[in-house]
N, C-alpha and C positions, 0 to 999 in steps of 0.2 A: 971308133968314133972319137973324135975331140971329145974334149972334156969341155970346153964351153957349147957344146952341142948337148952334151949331155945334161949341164947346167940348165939350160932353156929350156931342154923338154921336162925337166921337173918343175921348172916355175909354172910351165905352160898349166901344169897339170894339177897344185899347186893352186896355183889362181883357179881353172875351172871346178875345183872342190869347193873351196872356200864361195864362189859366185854361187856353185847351188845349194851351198848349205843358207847363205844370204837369202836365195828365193824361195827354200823351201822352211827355213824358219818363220814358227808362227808369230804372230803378233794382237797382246792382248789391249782392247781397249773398251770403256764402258761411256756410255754415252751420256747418262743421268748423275752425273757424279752431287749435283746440289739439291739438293729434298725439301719439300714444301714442310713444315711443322704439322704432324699429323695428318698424313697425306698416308695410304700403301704402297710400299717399295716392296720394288723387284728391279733387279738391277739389269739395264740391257746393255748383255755382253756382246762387244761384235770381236773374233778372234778370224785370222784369216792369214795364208802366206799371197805368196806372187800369184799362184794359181787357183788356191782354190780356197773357200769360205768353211773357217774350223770350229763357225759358232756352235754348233751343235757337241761339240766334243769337251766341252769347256764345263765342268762344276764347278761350284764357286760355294764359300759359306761366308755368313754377314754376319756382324752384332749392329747392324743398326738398330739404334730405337728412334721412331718416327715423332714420337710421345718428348725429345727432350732435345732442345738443339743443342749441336755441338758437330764433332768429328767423328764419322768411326771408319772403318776398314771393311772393306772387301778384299776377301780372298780366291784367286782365282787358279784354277789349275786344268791343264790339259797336256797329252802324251799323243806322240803322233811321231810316228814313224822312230826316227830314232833320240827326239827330244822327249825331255819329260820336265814341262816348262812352269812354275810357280812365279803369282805377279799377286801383288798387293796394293791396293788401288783405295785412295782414300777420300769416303765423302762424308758429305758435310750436308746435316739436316737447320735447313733455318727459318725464319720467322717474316713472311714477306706481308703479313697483317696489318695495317693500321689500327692502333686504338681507336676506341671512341670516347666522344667527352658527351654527357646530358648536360645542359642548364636546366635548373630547377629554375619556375620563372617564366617571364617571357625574355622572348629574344630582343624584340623591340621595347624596349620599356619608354613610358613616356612622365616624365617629371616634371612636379612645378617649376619656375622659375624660382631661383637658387636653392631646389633641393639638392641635399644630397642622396646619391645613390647608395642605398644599402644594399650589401650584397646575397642574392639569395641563395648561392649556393649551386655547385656543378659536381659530378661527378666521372670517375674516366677509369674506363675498364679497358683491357688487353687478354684476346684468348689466349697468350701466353703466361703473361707477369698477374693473370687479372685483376685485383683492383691498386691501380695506378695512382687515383685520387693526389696522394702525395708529394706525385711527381710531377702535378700542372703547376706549371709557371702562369701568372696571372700579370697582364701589361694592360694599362690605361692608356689609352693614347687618342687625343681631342674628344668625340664623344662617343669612344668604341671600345669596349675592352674585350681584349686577347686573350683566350684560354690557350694555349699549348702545352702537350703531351707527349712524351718518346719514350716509347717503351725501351725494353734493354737491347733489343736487337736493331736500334737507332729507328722505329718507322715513328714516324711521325704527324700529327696530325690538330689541327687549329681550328676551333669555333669561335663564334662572337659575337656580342651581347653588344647589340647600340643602344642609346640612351638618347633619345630627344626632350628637347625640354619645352613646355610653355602653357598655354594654359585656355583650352576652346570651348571646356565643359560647363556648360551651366548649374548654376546652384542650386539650390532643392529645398523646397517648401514646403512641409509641414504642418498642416494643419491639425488643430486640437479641437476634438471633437468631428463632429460628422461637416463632411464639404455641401450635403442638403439640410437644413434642419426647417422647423416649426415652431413658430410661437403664437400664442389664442391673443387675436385680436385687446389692446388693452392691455397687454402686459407688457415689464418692459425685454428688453434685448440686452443681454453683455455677451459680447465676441467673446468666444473661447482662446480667443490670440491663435498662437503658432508662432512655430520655431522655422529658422533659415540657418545653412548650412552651406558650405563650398570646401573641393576638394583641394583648395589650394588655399583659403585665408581660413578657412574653420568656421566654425561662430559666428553668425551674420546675421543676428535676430535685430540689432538694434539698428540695421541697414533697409529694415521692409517698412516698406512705405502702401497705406492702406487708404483705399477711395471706396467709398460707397457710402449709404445710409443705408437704417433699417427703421420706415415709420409706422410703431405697432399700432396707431390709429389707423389704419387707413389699410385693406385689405387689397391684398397681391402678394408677388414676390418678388426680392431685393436682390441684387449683386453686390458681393462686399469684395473689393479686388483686391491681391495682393502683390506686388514689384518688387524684386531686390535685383541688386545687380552686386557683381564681385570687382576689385580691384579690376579685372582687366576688360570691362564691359560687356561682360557675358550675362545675360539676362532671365529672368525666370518669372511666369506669373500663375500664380492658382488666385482661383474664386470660390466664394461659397454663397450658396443660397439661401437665400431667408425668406420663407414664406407665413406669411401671415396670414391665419385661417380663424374661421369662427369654434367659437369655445362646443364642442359636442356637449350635448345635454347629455348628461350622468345617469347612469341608474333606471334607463328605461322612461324618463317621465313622456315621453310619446313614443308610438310605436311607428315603423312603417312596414312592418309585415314581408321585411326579408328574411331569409336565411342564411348564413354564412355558418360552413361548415369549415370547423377548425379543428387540426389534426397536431395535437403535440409527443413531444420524445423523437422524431424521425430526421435523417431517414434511415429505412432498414429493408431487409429485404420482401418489406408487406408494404414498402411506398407505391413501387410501379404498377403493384395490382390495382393499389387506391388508384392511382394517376389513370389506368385501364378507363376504370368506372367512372369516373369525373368523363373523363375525353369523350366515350360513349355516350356520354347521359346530357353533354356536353355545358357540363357545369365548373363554375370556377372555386374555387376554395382559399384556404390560408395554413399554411405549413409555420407553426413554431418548431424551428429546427433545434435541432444540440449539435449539429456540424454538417458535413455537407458534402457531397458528392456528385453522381452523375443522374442520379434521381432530382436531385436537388435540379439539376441545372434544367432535368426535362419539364420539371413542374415549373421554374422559370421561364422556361421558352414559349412552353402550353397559356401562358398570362396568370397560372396563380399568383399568391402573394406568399412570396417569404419571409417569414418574422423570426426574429430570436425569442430564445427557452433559454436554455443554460447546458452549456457546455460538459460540466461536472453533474448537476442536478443534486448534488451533495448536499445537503440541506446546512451539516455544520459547518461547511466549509462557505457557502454562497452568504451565510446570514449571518456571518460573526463578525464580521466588519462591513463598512458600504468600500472598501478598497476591494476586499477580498470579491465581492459581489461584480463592480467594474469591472477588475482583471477577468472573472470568469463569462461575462457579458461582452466583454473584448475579444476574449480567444474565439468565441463562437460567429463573432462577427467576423473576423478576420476569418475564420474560415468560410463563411459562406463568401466573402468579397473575393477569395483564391481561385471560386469558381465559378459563380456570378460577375462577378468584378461590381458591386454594388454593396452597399453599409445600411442593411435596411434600418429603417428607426421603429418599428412596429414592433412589440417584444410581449413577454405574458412572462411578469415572475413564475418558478417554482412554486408550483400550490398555492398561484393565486394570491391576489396583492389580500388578502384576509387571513390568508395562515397565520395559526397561531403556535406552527411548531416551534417559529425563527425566537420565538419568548425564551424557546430554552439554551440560546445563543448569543443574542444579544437584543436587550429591552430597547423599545419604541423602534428598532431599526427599521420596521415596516413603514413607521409614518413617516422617518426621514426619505426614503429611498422613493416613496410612492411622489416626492416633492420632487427629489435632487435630477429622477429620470426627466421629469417635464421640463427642469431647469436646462437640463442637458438638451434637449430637443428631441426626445425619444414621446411615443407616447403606445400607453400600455392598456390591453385588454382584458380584462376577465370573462365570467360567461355568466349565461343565466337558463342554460340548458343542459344537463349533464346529464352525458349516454352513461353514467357509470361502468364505462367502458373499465373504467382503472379499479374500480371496487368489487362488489361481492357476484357482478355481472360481466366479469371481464372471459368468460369462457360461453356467453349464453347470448348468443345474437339475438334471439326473439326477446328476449328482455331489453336489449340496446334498443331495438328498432323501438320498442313500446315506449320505454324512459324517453327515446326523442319524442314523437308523435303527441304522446300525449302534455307535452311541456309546451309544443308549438303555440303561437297565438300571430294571430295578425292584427293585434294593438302593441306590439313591441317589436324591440328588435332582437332579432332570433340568434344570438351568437350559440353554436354550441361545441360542447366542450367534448372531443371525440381523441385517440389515439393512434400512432401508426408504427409503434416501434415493435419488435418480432413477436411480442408474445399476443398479441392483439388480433387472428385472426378471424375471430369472434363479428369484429367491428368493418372486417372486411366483406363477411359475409351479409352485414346490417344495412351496407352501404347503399348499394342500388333500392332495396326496398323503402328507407327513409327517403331516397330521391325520390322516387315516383309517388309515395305520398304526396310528397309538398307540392310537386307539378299539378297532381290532381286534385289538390287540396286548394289550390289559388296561388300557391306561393314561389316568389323569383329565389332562388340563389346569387350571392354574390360572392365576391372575395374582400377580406376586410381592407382597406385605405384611410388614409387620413383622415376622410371624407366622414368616415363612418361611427355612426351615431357611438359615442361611448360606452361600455358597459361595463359597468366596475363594482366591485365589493366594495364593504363597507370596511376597513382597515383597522383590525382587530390587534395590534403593537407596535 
């Protein structure tokens, strides 16, 4: 044979090796090569020649950590037939997250005109880098400011705080002392004033403008009105009421042969059995509270009357000043108006405008305070029947029911002086039977009102 015949049949032969080593060599590749941050990897290896699928045959080992971006390697290896094939394939764990930013705040803020904005503060975290805070770039731009954030793996992300300005709020009125008050026929009237306020000029007392009269000759009730308006004509008005009523005759000097059953200390968890037995017997009462609740608000809704006690009941504390006294006649007011929405003016010092404990406190405070509440527009009760519900009878109903009954009279007026705070159930059990006395006896129950004839100690400091 020729020698270039011979030539040709070794390329020939030559090339068909080399072609099937081409189609039977395997080929490694992976398909996941970029990894979520903190995601579980497994890597999906596809290996395969011309013919046939070598996934199967392929081990592989990894150091990725899913836990930390960066790069790592896959190692992959497979033997098949007469290769024995090693491939190293490199991925990469990253961070496809957004940050987040809080505003502390609102997002809308709304400003007086030419306030400026203070800034309240944002924060910005990354489940990667987490707290970022550092790294928010902060833009102002006309009335909007830009928070922006980018973590280290560049994601990105922008919140934003607008800021409008101007001014729709009305101003706020204030009144001093009670928005109803009382004064006895013949005396005079001084307005307790009030204060006016706005969110945008401050201070705006010497901007209210006041219409009304009050004529203490002359029996009714008055409107005393109040207007302020703010720099930007926003408007505001409260009223108060002046009623002019006749002087109650003191101390009993006529009777009319009611009853009004009055319950001081509460409420507690021995009010709603009271409440029970009143609704039943379907009689009205008067509650001097020391703060106020959800009993409070059913013996409101039932038509008792709600009166202030004292908050503290602290004797050294209520009587060593008349401030100290206000403020604790205040706090109990303010709570019953939280759930009432009402400022009753009906009240009964602590032990009775005749105690002579308040002497170990502070001298004559009793004669001033029994003036300054009338002055105030408050007016206050004593009793002239006592269940000794709080003394040496406070465990012994048959002695309550007796102390009332026999105190009774139908030439006077029957205030009496009874309990409702927890240790009192004594006076719970007295209740109904003192009722059905008096019904059978001639006698109406009331609840105490303005109306109602005074009955007061004689004011012993």
């Amino acid at each position: 044979m020729k020698k270039w015949k011979i030539f040709l049949v070794f390329l020939i032969i030559v090339f068909c090796f080399d072609l099937s080593i081409l189609f039977l060599y395997p080929v490694i590749h992976i398909n996941n090569t970029v990894v979520t941050y903190n995601s579980n990897y497994e890597p999906k290896i596809l290996a395969k020649n011309v013919f046939v699928n070598l996934s199967d045959k392929v081990t592989w080992t990894s150091n990725v950590d899913t836990s930390k971006i960066g790069k790592y390697k896959v190692i992959c290896k497979i033997k098949y037939l007469i290769f024995n094939l090693k491939k190293s394939i490199s991925i990469y764990v990253v961070d496809k997250d957004k940050p987040t930013i809080t505003l502390e705040g609102l997002e809308n803020v709304k400003l007086c005109p030419h306030e400026l904005y203070k800034e309240e503060g944002f924060t910005a975290f990354d489940f990667y880098d987490k707290d970022i805070t550092d790294k928010v770039k902060r833009y102002e731009i006309d009335n909007n400011i830009f928070y922006v954030a980018t973590d280290s793996s560049g994601n990105r992300i922008t919140a934003r705080r607008t800021i409008t300005y101007g001014d729709d709020e009305n101003p706020a009125i204030t009144l001093n002392g009670n928005s109803e008050m009382y004064v006895y026929l013949g005396n005079s009237f001084t307005d307790p004033m009030y204060t006016a306020s706005d969110n945008c000029d401050g201070d705006i007392t010497d901007k209210v403008i006041s219409t009304g009269t009050v004529d203490t000759n002359k029996l009714g009730s008055y409107d005393i009105t109040y207007e302020v308006s703010d720099s930007k004509g926003n408007k505001t008005q409260a009223t108060r009421r002046v009623t002019v009523i006749s002087r109650p005759v003191p101390n009993n000097s006529y009777g009319n042969g009611y009853i009004y059953l009055t319950f001081d200390d509460g409420p507690s968890n021995l009010t709603n059995m009271v409440l029970d037995i009143l609704d039943e017997e379907n009689v009205k009462a008067t509650f001097f509270v020391t703060s106020a609740n959800e009993a409070t608000r059913r013996a409101y809704n039932s038509g008792h009357t709600i009166a202030l006690h004292s908050y503290t009941h602290d004797y050294s504390y209520v009587y060593s000043s008349s401030e100290n006294y206000f403020d604790d006649l205040n706090t109990v007011s303010n709570k019953v108006y939280e759930v009432i929405g009402i400022r009753p003016t009906i009240i009964r010092f602590p032990g009775g405008s005749s105690n002579t404990i308040s002497r170990n406190y502070k001298a004559g405070i009793m004669t001033y305070l029994t003036s300054e509440v009338l002055r105030r527009g408050y007016n206050y009760f004593d009793w002239n029947v006592d269940s000794n519900d709080a003394g040496s009878d406070i465990y012994n109903s048959s002695n309550i029911y007796l102390n009332v009954i026999n105190n009774l009279s139908h030439n006077k007026t029957n205030i009496v002086l009874m309990h409702d705070s927890g240790s009192h159930s004594a006076t719970v059990n007295a209740l109904r039977d003192i009722i059905r006395f008096g019904k059978n006896n001639g006698y109406t129950f009331r609840a105490i009102t303005n109306d109602t004839p005074s009955v007061r100690h004689r004011v012993a400091n």
